[in-house]
C-alpha positions as CSV (number, residue, x, y, z in Angstrom):
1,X,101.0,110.3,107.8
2,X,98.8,111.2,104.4
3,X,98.4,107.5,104.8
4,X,96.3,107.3,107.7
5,X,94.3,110.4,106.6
6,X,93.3,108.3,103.2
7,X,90.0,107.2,103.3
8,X,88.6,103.7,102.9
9,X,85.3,103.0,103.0
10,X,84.3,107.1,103.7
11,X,86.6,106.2,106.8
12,X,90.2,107.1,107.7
13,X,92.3,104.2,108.3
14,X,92.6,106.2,111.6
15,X,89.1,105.6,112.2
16,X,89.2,102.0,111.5
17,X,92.3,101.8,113.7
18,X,90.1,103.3,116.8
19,X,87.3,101.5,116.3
20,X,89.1,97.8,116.2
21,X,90.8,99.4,119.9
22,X,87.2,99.8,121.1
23,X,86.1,96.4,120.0
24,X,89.1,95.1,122.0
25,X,88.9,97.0,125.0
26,X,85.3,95.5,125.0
27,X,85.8,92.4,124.1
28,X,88.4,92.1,126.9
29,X,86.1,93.5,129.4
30,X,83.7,90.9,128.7
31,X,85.8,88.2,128.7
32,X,87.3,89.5,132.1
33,X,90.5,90.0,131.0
34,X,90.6,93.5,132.2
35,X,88.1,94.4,135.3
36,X,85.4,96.6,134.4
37,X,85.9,99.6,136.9
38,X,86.1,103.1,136.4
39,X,88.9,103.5,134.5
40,X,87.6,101.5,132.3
41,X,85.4,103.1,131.7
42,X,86.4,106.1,131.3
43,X,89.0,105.0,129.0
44,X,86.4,103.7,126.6
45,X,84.3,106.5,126.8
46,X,88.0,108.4,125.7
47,X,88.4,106.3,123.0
48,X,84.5,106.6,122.1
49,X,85.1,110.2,122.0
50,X,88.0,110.6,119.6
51,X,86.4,108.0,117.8
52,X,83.4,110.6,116.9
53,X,85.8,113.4,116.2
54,X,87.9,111.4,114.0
55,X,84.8,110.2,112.0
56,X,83.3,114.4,111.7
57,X,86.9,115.1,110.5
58,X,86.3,112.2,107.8
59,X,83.1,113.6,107.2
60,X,84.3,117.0,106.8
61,X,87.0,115.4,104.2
62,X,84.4,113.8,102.0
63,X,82.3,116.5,101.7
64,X,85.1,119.2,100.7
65,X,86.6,116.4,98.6
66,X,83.0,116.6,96.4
């Protein structure tokens, strides 16, 4: 687990995991793999979400780290 709290780039590996999801999940929307509806939606927005708490816990990290 210490593993995916290490940080590369000033990012968890967490983080990097997440974002590479939402790039998915939006690329398959666009290419209309998956339909664009509201749970969809409201899925990515999810994912968007724990995204940006992921990152302010990564932030939080680096700065108590100094």
């Amino acid at each position: 687990m210490k593993l995916f709290g290490k940080l590369f780039a000033s990012q968890s590996i967490i983080s990097w995991i997440l974002q590479l999801l939402f790039i998915t999940l939006a690329w398959k929307v666009a290419d209309h793999t998956i339909p664009n509806n509201l749970t969809t939606i409201i899925g990515g927005t999810v994912l968007m979400l724990v995204i940006y708490i992921s990152l302010a816990f990564d932030s939080k990290k680096r700065i108590s780290n100094k």
